[in-house]
Backbone bond lengths (Angstrom), bond angles and torsions (degrees), N, CA, C in turn:
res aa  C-N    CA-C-N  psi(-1)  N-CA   C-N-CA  omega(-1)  CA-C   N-CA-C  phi
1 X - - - 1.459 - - 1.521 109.54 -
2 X 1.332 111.96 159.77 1.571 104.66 -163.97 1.929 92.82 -152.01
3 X 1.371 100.38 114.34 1.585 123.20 145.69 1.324 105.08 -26.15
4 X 1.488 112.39 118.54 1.691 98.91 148.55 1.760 105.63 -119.98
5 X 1.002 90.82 129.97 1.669 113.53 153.97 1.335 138.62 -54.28
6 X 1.062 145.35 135.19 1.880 119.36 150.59 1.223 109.89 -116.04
7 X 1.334 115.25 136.52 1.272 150.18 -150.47 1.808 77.20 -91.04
8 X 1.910 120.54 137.07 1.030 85.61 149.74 1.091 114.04 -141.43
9 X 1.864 139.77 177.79 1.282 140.86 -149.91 1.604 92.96 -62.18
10 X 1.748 118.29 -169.58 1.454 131.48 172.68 1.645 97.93 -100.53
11 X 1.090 88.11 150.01 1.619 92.71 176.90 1.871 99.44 -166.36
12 X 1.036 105.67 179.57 1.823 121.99 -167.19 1.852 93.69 -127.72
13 X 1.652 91.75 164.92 1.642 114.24 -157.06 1.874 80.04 -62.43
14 X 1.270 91.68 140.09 1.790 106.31 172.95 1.612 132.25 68.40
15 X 1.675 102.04 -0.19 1.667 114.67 141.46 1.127 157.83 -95.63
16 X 1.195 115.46 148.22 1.420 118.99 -154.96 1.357 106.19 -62.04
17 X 1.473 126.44 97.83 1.287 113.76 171.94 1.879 115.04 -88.07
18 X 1.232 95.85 144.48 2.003 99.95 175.15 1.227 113.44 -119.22
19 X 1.752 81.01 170.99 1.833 82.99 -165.47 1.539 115.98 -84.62
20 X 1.514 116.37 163.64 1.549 106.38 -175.75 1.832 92.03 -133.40
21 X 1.455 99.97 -128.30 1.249 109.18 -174.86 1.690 120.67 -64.01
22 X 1.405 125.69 140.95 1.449 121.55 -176.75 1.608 115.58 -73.62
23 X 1.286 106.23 129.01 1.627 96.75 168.09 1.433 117.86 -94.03
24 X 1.247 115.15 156.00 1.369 123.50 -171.03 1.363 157.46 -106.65
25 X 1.483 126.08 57.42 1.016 129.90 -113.66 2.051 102.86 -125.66
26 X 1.166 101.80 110.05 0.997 102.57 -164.93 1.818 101.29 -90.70
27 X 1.975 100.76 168.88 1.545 122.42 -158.30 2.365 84.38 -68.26
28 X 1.122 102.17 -33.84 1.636 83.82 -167.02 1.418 98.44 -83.61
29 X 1.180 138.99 -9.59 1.585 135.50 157.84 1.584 109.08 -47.33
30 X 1.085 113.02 -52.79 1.740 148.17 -168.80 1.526 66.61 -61.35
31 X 1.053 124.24 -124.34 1.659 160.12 177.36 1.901 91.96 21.46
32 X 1.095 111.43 -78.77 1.082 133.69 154.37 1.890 128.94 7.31
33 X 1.668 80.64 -85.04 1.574 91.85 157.67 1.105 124.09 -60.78
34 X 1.470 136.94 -15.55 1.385 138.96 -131.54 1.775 85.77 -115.75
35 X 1.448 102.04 -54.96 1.404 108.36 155.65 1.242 147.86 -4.02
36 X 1.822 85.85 -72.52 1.457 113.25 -159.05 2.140 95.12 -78.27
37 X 1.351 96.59 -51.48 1.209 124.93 -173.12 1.966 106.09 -39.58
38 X 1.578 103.40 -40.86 1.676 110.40 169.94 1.109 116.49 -60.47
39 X 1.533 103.65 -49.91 1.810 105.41 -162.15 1.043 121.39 -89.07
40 X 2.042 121.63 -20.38 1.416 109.76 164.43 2.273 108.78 -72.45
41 X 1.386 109.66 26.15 2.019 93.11 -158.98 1.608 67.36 -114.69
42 X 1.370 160.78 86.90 1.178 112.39 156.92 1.417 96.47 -107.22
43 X 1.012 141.12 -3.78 1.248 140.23 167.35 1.696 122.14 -62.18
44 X 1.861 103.39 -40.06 1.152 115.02 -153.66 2.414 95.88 -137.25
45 X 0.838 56.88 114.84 1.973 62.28 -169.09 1.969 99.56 -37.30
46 X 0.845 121.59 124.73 1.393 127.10 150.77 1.331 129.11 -51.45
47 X 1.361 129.34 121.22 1.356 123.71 162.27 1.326 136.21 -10.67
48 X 1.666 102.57 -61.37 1.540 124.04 -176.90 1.797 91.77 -70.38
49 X 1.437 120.96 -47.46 1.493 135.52 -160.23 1.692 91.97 -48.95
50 X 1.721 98.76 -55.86 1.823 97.26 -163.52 1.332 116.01 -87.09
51 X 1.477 134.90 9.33 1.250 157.28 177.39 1.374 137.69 -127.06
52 X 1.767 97.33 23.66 1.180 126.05 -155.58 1.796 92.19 -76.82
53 X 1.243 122.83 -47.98 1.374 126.73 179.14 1.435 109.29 -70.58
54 X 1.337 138.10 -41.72 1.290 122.92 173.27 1.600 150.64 -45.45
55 X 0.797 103.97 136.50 1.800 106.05 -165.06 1.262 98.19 -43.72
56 X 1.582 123.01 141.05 1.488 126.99 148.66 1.603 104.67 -123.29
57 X 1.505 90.53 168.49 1.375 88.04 175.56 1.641 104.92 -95.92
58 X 1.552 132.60 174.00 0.954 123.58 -166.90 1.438 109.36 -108.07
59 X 1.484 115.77 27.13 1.454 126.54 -170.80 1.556 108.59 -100.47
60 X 1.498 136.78 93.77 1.561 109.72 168.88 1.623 111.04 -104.38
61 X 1.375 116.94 136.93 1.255 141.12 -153.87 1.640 100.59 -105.66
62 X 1.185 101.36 138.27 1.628 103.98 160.17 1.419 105.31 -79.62
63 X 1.501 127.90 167.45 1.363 134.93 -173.78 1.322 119.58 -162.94
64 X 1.341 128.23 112.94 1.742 123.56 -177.66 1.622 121.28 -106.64
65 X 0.961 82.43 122.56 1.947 88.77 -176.93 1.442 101.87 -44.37
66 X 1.662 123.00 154.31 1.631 107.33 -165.63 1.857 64.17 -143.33
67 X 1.270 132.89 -30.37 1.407 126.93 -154.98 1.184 113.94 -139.28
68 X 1.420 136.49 142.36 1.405 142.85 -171.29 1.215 121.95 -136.15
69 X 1.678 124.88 81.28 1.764 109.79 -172.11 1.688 122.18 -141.65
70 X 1.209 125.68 156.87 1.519 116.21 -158.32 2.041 85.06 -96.37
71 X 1.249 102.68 125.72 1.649 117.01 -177.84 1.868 94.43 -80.74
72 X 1.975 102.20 -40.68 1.194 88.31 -169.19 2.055 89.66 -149.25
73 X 1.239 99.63 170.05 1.179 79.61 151.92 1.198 165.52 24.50
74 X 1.545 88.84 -101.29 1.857 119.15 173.27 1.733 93.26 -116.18
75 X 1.234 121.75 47.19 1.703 86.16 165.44 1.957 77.74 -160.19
76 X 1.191 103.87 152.47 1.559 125.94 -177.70 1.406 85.79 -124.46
77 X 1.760 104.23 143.65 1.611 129.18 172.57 1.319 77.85 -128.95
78 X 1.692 86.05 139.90 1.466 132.19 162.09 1.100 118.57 -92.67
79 X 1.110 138.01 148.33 1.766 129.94 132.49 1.670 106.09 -125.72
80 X 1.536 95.06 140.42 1.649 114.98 -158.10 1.662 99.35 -113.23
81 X 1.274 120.91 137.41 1.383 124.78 -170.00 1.947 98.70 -108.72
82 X 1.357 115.32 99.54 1.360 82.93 -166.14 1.982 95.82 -119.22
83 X 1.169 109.36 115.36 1.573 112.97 -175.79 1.493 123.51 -50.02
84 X 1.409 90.20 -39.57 1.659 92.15 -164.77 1.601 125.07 -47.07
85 X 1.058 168.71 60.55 1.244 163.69 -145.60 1.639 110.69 -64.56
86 X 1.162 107.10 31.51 2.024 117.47 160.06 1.082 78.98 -111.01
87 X 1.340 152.27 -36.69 1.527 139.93 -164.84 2.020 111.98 -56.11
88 X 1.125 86.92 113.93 2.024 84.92 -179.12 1.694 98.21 -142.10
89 X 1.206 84.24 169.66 1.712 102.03 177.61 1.493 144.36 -176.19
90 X 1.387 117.51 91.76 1.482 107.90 172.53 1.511 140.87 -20.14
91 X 1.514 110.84 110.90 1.671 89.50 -171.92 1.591 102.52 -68.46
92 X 1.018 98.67 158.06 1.829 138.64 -166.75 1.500 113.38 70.86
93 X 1.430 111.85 38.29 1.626 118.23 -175.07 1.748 98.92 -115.54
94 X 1.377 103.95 136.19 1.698 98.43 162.76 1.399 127.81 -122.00
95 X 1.613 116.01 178.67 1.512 107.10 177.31 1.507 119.35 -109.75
96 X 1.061 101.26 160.89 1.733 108.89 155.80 1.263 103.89 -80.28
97 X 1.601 90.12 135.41 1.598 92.48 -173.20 1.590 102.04 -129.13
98 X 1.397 112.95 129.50 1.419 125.73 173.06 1.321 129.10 -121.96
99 X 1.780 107.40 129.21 0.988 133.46 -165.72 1.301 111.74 -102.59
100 X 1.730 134.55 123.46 1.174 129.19 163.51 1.487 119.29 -55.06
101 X 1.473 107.71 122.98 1.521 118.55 157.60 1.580 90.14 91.36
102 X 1.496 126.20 10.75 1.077 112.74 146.39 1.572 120.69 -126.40
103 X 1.595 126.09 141.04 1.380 135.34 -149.23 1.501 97.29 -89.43
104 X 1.401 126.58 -47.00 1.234 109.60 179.54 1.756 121.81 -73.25
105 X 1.323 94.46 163.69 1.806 96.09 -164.65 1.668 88.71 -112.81
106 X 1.784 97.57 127.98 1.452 78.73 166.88 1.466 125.16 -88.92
107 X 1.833 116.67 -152.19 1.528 107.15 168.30 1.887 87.75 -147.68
108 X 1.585 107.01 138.36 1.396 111.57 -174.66 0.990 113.55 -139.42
109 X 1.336 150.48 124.93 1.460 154.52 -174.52 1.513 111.27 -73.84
110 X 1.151 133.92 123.34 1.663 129.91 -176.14 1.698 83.91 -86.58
111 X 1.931 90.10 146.10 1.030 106.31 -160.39 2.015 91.45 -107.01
112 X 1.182 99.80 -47.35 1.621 117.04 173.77 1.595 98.20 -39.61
113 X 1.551 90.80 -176.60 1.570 113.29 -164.54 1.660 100.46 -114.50
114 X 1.224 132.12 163.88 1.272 130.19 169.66 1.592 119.30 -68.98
115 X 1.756 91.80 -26.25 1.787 86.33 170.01 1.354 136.91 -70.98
116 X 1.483 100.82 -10.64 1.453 130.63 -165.33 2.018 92.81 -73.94
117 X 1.783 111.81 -46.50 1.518 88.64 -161.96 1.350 97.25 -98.40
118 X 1.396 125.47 1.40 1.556 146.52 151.28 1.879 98.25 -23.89
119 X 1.412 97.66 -87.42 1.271 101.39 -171.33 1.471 125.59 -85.44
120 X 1.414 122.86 -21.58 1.213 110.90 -177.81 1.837 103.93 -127.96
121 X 1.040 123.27 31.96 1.816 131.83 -145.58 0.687 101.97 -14.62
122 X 1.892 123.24 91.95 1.104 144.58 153.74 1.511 96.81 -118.39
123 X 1.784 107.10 152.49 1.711 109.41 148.61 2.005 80.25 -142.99
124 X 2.089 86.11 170.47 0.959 89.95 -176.46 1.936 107.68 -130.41
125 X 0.990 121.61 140.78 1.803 111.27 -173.38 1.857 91.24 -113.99
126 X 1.685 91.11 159.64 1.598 86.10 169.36 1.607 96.65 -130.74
127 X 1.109 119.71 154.12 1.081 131.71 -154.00 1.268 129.62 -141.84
128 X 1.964 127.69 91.26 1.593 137.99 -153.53 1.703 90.81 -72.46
129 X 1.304 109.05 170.46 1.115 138.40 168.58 1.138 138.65 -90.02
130 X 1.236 123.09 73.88 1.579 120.96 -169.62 1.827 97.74 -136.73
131 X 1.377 99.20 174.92 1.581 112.80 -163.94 1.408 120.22 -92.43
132 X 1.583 105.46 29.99 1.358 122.52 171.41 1.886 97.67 -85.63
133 X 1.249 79.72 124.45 1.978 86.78 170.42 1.406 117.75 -32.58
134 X 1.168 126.00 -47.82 1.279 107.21 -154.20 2.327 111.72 -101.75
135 X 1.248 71.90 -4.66 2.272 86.70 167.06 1.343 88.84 -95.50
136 X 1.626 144.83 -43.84 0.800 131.15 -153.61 1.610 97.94 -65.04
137 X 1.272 106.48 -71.37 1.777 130.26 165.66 1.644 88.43 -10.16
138 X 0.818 107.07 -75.64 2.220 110.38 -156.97 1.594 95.28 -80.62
139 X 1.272 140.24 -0.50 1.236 132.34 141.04 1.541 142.49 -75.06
140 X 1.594 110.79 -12.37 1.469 129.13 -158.59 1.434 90.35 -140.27
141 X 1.677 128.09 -68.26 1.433 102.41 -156.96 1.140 100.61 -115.78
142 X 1.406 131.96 -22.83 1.783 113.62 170.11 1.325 126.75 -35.68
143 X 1.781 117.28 142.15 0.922 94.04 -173.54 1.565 89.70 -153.76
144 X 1.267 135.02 -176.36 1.772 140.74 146.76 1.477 107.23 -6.74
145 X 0.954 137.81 128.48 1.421 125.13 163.18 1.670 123.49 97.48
146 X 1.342 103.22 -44.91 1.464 112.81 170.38 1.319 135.38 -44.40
147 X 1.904 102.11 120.44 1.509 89.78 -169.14 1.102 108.43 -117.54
148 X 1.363 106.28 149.67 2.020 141.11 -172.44 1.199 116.15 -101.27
149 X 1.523 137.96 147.15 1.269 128.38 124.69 1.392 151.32 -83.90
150 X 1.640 137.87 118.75 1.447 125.19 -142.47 1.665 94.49 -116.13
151 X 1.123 119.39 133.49 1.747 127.10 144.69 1.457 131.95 -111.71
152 X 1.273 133.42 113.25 1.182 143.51 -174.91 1.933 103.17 -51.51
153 X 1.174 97.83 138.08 1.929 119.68 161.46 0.927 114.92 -171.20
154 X 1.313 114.21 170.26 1.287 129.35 160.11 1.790 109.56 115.47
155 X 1.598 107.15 143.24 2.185 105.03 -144.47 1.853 73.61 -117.21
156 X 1.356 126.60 57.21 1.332 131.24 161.12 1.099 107.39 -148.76
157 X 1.598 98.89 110.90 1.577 94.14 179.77 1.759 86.22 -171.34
158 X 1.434 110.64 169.33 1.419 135.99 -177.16 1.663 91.74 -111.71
159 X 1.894 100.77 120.89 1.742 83.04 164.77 1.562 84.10 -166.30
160 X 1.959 122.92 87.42 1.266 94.63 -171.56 1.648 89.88 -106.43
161 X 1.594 105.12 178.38 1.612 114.97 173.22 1.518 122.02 -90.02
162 X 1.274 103.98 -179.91 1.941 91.54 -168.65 1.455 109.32 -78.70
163 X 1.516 112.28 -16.37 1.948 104.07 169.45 1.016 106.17 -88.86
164 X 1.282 137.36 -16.74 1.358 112.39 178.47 1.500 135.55 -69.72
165 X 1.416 118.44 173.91 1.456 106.31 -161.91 1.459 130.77 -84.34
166 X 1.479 116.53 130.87 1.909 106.28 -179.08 1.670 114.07 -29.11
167 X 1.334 93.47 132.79 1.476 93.16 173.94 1.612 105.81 -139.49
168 X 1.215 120.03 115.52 1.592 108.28 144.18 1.797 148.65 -45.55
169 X 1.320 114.01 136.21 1.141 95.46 168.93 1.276 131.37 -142.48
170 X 1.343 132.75 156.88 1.252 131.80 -133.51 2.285 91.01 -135.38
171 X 1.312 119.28 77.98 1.060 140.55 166.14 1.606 135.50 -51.56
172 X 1.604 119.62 72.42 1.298 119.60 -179.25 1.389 129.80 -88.79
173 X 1.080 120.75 106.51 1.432 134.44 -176.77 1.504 107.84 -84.59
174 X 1.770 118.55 142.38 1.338 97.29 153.30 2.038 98.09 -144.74
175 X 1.065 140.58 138.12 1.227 134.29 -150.12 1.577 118.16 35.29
176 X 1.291 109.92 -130.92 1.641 121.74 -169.61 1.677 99.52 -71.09
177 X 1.227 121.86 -4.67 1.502 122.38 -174.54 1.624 101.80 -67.04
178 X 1.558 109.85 -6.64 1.522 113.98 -175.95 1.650 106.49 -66.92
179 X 1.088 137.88 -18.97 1.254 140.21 -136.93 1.839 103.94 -87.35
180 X 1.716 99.96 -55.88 1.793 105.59 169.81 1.393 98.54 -48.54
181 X 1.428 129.04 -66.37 1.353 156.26 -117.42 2.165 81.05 -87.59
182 X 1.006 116.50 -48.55 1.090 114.19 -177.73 1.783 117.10 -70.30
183 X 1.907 115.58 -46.94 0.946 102.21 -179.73 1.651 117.65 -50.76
184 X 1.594 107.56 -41.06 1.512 108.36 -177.73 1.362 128.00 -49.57
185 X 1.655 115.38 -40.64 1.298 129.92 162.72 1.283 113.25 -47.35
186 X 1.139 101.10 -49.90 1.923 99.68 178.83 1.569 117.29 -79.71
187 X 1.271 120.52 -3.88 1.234 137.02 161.19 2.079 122.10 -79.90
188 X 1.375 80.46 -37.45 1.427 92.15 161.56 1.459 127.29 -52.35
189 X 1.377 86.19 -55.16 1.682 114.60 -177.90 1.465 117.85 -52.52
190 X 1.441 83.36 -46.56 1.606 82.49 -179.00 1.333 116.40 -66.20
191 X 1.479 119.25 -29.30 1.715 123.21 -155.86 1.569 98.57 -88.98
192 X 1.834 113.67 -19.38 1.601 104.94 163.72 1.673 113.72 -53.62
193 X 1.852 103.71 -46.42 1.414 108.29 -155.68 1.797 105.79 -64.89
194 X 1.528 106.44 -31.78 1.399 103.98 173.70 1.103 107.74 -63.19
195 X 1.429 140.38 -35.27 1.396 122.90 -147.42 1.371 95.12 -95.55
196 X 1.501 130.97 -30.49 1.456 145.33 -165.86 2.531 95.80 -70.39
197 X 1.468 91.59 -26.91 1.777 91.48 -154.67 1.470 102.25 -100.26
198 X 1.456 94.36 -24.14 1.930 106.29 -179.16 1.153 124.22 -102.88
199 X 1.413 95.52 -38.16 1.538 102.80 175.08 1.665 103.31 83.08
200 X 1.733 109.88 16.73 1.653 104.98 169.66 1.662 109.83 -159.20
201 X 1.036 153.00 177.66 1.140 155.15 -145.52 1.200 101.53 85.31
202 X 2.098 107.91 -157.38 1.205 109.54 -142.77 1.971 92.63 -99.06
203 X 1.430 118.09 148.89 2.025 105.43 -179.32 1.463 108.28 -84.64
204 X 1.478 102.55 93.81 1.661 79.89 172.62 1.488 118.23 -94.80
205 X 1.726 98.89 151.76 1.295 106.55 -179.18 1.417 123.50 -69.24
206 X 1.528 129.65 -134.70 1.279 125.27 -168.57 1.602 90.10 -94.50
207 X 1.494 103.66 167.38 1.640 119.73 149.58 1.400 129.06 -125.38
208 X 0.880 122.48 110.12 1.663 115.53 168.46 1.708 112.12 -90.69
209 X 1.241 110.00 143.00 1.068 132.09 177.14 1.364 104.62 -92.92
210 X 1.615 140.87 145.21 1.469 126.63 115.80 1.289 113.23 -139.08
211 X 1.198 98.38 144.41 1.461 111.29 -160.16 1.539 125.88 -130.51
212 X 1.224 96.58 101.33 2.093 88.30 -171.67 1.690 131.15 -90.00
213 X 0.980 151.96 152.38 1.041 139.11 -158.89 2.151 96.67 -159.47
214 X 1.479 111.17 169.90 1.168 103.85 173.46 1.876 131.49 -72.53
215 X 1.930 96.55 -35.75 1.203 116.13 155.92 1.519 127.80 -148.97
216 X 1.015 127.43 -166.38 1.461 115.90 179.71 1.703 114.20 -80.22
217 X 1.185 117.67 -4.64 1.511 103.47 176.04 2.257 97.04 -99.67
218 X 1.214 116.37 12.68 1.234 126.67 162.58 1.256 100.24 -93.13
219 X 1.211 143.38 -46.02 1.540 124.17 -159.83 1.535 99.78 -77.88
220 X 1.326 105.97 109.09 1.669 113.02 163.09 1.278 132.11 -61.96
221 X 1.188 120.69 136.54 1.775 113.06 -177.86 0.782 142.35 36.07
222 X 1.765 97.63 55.13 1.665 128.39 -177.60 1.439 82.89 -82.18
223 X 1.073 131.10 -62.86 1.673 104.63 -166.07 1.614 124.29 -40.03
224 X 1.378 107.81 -55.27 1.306 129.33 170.17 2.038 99.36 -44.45
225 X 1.012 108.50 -63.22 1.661 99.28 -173.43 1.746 106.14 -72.95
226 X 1.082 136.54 -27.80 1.155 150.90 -162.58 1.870 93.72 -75.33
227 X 1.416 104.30 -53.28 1.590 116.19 153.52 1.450 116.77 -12.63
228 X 1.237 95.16 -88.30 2.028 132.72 -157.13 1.974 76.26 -40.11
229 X 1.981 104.01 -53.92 1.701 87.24 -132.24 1.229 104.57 -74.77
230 X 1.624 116.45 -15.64 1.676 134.03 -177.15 2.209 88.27 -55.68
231 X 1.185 108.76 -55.48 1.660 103.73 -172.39 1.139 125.21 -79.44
232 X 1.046 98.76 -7.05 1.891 103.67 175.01 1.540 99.12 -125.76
233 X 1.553 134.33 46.71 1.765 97.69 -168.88 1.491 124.21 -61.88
234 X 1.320 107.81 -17.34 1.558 101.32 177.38 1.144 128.91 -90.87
235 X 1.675 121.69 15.92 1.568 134.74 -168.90 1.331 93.04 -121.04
236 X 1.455 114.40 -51.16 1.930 114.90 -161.30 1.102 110.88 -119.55
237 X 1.849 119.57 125.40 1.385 112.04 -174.62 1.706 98.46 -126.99
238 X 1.242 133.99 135.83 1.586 131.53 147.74 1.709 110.53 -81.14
239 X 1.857 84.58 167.89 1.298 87.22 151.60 1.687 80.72 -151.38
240 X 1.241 124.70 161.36 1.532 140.44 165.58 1.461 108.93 -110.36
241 X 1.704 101.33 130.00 1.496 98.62 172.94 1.506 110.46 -115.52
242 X 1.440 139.25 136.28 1.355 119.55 -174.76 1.565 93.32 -128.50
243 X 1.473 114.21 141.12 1.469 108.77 -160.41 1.890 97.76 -121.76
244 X 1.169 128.26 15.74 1.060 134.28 167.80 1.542 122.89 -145.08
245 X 1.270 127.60 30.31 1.437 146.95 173.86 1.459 102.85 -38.90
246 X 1.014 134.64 97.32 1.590 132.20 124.60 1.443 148.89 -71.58
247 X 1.105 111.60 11.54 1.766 138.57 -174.71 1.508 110.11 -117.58
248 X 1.230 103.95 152.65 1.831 100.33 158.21 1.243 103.80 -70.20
249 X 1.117 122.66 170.79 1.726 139.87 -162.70 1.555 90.60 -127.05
250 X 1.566 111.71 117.78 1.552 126.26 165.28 1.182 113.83 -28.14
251 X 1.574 137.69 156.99 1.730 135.16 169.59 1.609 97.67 -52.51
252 X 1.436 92.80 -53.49 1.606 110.88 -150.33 1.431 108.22 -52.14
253 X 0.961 125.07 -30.43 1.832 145.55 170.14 1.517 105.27 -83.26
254 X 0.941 128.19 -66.96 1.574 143.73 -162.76 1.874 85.65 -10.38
255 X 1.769 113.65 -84.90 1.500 125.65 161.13 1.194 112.97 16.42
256 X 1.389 122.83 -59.86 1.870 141.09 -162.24 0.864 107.73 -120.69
257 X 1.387 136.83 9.07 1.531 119.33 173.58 1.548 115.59 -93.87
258 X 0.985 119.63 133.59 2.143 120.13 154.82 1.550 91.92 -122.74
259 X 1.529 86.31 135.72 1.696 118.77 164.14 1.402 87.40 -78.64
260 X 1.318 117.59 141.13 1.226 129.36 155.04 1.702 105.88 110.81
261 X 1.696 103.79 153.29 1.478 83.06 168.18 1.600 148.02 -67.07
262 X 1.519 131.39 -170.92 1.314 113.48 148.58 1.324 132.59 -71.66
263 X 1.448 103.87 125.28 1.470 111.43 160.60 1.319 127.05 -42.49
264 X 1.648 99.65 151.77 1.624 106.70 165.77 1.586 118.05 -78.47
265 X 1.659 99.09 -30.31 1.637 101.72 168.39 1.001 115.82 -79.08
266 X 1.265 142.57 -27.09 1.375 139.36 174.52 1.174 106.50 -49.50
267 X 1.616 128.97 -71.42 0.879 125.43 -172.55 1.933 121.35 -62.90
268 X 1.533 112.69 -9.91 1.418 127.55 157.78 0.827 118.88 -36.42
269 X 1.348 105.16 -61.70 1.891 115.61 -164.34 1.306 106.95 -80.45
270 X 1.048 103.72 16.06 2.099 86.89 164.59 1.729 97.76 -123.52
271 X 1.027 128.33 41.90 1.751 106.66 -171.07 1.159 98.52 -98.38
272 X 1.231 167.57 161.45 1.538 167.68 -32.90 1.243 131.48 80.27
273 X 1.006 149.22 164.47 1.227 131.95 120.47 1.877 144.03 -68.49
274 X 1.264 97.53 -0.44 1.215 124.80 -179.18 1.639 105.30 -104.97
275 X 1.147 141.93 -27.81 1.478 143.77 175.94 1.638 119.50 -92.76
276 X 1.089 93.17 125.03 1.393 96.27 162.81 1.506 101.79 -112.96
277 X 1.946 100.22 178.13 1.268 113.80 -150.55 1.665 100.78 -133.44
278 X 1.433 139.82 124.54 1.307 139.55 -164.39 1.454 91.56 -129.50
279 X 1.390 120.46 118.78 1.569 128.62 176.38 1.399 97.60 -127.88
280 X 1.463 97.11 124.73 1.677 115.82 157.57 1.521 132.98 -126.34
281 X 1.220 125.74 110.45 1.404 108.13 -163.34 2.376 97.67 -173.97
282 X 1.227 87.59 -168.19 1.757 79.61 178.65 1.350 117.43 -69.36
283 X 1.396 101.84 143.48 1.856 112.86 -162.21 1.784 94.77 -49.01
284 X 0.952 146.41 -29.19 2.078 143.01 -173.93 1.694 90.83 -63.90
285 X 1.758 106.99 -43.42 1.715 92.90 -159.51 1.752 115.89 -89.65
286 X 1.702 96.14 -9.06 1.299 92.90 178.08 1.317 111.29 -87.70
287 X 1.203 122.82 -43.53 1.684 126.65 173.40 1.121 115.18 -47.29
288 X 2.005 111.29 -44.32 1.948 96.04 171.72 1.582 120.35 -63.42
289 X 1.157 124.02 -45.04 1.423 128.74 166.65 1.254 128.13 -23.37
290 X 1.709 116.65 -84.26 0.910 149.45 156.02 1.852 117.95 -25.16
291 X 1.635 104.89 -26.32 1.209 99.01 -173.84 1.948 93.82 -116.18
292 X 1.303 100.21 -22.21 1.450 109.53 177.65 2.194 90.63 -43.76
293 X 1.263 71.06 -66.81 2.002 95.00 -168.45 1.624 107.40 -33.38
294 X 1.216 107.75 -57.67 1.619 110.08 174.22 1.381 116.29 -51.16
295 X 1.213 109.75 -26.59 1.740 95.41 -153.89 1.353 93.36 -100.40
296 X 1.963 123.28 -3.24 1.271 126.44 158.68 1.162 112.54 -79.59
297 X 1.674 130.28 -1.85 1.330 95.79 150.50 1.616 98.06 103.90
298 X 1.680 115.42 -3.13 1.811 123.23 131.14 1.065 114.12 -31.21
299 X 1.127 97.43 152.77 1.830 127.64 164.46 1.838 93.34 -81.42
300 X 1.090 112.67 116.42 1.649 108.22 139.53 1.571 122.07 -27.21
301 X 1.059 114.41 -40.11 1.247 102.58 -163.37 1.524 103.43 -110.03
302 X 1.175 112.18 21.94 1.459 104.96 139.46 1.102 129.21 -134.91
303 X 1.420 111.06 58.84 1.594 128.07 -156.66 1.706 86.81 -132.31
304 X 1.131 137.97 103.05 1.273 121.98 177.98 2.183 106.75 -112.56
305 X 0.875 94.98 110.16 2.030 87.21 -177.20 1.517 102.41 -111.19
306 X 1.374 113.88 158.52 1.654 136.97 168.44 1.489 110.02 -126.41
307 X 0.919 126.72 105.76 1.531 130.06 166.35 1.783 110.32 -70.92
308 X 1.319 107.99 123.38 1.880 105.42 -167.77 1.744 86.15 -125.89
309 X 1.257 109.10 123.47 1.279 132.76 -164.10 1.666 98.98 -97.86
């Protein structure tokens, strides 16, 4: 049996690119990488290695970079043009992402919203810098034009229906763990704007954000969230924590910033019975959380965490 691909034309950030010839990519290509991807990690667990049990979908998509930009620093945003229309995705779900002529497979959290590849099939990932092949790859030679292959996974994600029940949510970020944590927010967003334009879909309740980072040129797409809360102020609130600040802190931030980390009470005072709680960040901060949360006396099952390695 044989994968088909679509190859697709060149195009620039915000054109319509179309489809042309199919590329061809067969299940022992797949197999292959999946392979290769174990036996060069043995030091360091592999993506595919630590997500070996998780749901995927069985769709892999060709995908062309349409956009190229530094969010921070150390982290490059993408935006991925991906044609295929089997292509779908839960916000706070990511892909394996494959690169020709490189063996390891990565794993990337879409940072975008589902409405985003809805209307224009785009998503977008952001992407730190470290000396794993495949950040390295989208740090050094990615570029305009470059083409990828993407597969959807991952059993964390925000995706409720229009009967189901209002829920709050209570959003912990800690570095690049912002990225799920963000598509959902912007998923949120959207399901206010339906409910605000139609007057039907699903009611969502409030969201709080908090989000920690080392300093403020680490917290990614504060403008973008800084956005959401200016249009919704009474639905979406941040707060930013930066725990190694050496700079003055902008006016425009000053508002949202705490020195220091997040609290365990902070995150207290919002528990409900109506909220659940989605933490993504390094495996130490999700396990304290997550277990903080239980022993307050959460439901498990509305405790949802991602450990981002």
């Amino acid at each position: 049996m044989v994968v088909v691909i679509p190859r697709l034309l060149r195009g620039s950030v915000g054109a319509i690119c179309t489809q042309a010839a199919p590329l061809r990519l067969t299940p022992s290509a797949l197999r292959h990488l999946t392979r290769s991807s174990v036996m060069k990690s043995k030091r360091r667990p592999d993506h595919l290695e630590r997500t070996a049990d998780v749901v995927r979908q069985e769709v892999v998509s060709a995908a062309k970079v349409c956009g190229v930009a530094s969010e921070s620093p150390s982290v490059k945003r993408l935006r991925l043009l991906v044609a295929d229309k089997d292509f779908s995705f839960k916000a706070g779900q990511w892909v394996d992402f494959f690169i020709p002529g490189v063996s390891v497979v990565g794993g990337f959290s879409i940072c975008s919203s589902p409405r985003l590849l809805e209307q224009e099939r785009m998503i977008e990932l952001a992407v730190k810098h470290t000396n794993h092949p495949p950040a390295l790859w989208i740090h050094s030679q990615c570029t305009l034009d470059s083409e990828v292959a993407v597969r959807v996974g991952g059993e964390f994600f925000f995706d409720p229906q229009p009967a189901d029940a209002s829920r709050n949510l209570v959003l912990i970020a800690g570095g690049v763990g912002i990225n799920p944590l963000l598509s959902i927010l912007r998923h949120a967003a959207d399901l206010h704007r339906e409910r605000a334009s139609k007057g039907r879909g699903y009611e969502m309740g409030t969201v709080r954000l908090l989000y920690s980072a080392k300093d403020t040129s680490e917290l990614l797409f504060k403008k973008n969230i800084l956005d959401l809360v200016n249009e919704f102020p009474e639905k979406i609130a941040c707060s930013f924590h930066v725990t190694k600040q050496t700079t003055q802190i902008s006016a425009d931030l000053r508002p949202y910033i705490t020195e220091g980390r997040i609290s365990e009470k902070e995150i207290r005072d919002h528990i409900s019975k109506e909220t659940l709680f989605y933490i993504c960040g390094p495996p130490p901060m999700t396990d304290f959380f997550s277990k903080d949360l239980e022993s307050s006396c959460v439901p498990r099952e509305h405790i949802c965490f991602e450990k981002w390695w």
